[in-house]
C-alpha positions as CSV (number, residue, x, y, z in Angstrom):
1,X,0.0,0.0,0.0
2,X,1.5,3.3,-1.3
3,X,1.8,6.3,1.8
4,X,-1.2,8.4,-0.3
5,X,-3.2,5.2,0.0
6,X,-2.5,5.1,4.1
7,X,-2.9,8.6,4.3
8,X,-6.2,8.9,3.0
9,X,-7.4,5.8,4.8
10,X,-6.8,6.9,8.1
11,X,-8.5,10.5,7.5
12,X,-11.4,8.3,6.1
13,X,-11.6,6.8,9.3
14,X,-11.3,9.4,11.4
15,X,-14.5,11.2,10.0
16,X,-16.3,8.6,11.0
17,X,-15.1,7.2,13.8
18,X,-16.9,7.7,17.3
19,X,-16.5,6.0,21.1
20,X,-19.4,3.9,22.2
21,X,-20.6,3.5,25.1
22,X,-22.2,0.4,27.2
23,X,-23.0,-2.6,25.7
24,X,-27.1,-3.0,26.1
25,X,-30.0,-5.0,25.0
26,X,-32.5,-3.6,22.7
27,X,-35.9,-4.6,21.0
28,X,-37.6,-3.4,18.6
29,X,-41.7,-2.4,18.3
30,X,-41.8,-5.5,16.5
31,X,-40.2,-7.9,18.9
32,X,-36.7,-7.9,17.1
33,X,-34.0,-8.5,20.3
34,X,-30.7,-7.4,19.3
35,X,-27.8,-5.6,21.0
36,X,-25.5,-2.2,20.8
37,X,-23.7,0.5,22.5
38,X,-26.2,2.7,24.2
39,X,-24.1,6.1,23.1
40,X,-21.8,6.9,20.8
41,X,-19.4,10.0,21.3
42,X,-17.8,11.1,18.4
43,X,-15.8,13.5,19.9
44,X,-14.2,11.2,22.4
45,X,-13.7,8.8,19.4
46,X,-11.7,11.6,17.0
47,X,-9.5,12.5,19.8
48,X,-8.7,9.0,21.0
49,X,-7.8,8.0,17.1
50,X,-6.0,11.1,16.2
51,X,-4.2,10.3,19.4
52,X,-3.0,6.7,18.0
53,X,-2.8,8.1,14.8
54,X,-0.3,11.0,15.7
55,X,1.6,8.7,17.5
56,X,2.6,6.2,14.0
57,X,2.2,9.8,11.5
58,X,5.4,11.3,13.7
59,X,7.4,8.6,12.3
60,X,7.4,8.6,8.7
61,X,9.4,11.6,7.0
62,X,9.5,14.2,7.0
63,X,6.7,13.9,9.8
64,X,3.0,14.7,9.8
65,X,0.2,14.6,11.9
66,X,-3.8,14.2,11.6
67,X,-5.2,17.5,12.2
68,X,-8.3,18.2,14.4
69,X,-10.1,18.7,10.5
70,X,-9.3,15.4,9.9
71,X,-6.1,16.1,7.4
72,X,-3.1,14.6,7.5
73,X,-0.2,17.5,7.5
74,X,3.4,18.2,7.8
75,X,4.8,18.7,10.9
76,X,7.9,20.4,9.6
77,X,11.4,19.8,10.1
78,X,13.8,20.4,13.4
79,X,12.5,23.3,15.5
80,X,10.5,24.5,12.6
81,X,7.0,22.8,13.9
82,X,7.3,25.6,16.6
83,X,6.7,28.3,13.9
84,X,4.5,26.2,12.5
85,X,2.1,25.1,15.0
86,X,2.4,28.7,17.1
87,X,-0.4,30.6,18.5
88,X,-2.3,33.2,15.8
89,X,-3.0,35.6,18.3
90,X,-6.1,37.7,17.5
91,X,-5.5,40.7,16.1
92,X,-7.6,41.3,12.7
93,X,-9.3,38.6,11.6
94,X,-10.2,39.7,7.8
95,X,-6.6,40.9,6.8
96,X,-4.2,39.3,9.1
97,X,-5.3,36.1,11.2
98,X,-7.2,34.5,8.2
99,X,-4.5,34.9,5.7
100,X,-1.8,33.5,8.1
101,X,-4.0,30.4,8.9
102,X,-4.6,29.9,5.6
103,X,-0.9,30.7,4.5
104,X,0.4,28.0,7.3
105,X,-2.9,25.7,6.0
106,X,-1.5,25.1,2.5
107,X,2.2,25.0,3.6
108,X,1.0,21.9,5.7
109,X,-0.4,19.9,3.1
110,X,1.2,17.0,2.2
111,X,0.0,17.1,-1.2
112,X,1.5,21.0,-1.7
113,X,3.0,22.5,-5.3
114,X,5.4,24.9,-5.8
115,X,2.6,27.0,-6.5
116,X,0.9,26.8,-3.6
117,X,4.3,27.3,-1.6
118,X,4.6,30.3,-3.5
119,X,0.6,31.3,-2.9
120,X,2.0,30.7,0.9
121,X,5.1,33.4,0.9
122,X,2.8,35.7,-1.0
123,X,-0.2,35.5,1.7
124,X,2.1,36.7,4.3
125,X,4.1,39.2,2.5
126,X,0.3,40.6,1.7
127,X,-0.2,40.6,5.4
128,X,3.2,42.6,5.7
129,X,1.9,45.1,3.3
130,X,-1.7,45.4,5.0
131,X,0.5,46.1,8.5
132,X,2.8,48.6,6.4
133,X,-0.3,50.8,5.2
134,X,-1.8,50.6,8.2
135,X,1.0,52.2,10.0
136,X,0.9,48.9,12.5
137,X,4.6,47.5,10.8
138,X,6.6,50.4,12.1
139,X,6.1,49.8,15.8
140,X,7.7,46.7,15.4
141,X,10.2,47.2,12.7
142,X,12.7,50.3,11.8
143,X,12.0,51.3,8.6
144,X,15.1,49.2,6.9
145,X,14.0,45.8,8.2
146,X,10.5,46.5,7.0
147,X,12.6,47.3,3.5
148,X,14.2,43.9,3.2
149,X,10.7,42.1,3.6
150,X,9.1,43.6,1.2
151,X,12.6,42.9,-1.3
152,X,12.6,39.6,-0.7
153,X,8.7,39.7,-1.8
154,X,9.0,41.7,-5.1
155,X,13.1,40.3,-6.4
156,X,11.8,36.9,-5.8
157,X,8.9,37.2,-8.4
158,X,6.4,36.5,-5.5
159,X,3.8,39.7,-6.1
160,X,5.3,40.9,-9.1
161,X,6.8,40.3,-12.3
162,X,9.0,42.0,-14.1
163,X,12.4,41.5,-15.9
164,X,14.8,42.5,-13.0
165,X,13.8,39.9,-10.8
166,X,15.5,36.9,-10.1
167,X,14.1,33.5,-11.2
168,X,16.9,31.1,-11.9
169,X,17.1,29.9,-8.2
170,X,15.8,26.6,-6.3
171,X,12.3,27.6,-5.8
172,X,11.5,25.0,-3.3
173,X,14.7,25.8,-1.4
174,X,14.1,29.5,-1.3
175,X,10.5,29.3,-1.1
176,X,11.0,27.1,2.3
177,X,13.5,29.9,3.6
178,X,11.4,32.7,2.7
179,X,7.9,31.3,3.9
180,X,9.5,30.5,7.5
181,X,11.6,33.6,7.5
182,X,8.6,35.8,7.4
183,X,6.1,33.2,9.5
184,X,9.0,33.5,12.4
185,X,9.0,37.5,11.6
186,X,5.0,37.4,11.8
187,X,4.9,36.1,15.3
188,X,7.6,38.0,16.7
189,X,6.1,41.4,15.0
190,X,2.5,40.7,15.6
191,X,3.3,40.1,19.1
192,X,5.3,43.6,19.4
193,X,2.5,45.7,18.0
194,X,-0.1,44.3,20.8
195,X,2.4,44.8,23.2
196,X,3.8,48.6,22.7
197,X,-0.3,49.7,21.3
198,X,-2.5,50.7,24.2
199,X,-5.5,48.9,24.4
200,X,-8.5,50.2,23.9
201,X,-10.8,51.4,26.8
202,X,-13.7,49.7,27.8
203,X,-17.1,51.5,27.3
């Protein structure tokens, strides 16, 4: 059986999968006597199997685990399944917190492109740009490191195109180091701006 066909098996299971309960007599209107579990938590049962599941998924390479959705994704590599699987604190749902999950949501799939790692680098150097106009960016960042973001962005052909841009490089190499450069810069900025930005008073 190929990994795919593994893969897909156990996320079949797991959306339908559920604990049952007590084993009970039952009969029918009719007078049919049978027996069954007098509950069945499904809940119980998806965290129990994703358990067991995680537990076997850790081991095969580069590593993965069975998301609460009921997907199989990449753990990443070394320390990087701390950036990875780091808190989105709540800050603006629309134009920051939805793009990053999402951004961090197609990096994990096992069954990623090159264009969707690129859709990924772009999705957060979009949130970069939404922070800049904002005026949110610069209480985290001096003006110079909010300057080599966006380069990296725009020489890399990831928002624009033209003919100075550099495109005879190892995409998936670069793409890796620039998706986790700016998810790593994401937390620690984000973070910053809650911190040093008064919060708002109550009414």
């Amino acid at each position: 059986m190929s990994e795919e066909n593994l893969f897909s098996i156990i996320e079949f299971l797991y959306d339908r999968i559920s604990k049952p309960g007590e084993w009970a007599d039952f009969s029918t209107s009719t007078g049919y006597n049978y027996t069954d579990y007098t509950t069945y938590d499904e809940a119980a049962g998806k965290a129990e199997f994703r358990d067991a599941a995680n537990a076997i998924l850790c081991d095969f390479d580069p590593g993965y685990e069975l998301s609460v959705q009921g997907e199989i994704e990449t753990l990443g590599s070394g320390g990087l399944q701390y950036i990875l699987g780091s808190e989105i604190v709540r800050f603006d749902e629309d134009n920051v917190d939805s793009k990053v999950a999402l951004a961090i949501a197609k990096w994990k799939n096992r069954s990623r492109t090159l264009d969707d790692m690129k859709e990924s680098v772009r999705l957060l150097a979009d949130v970069f740009e939404f922070l800049k106009h904002t005026k949110k960016l610069e209480i985290a960042l001096d003006s110079s490191d909010a300057s080599d973001l966006f380069n990296i962005a725009n020489n890399f052909s990831i928002r624009h195109h033209n003919q100075k841009q550099k495109a005879n490089y190892d995409r998936f190499i670069w793409y890796s180091w620039m998706f986790h450069y700016y998810l790593a810069t994401y937390h620690a900025a984000i973070r910053l701006i809650q911190k040093k930005t008064p919060a708002k008073p109550k009414i």
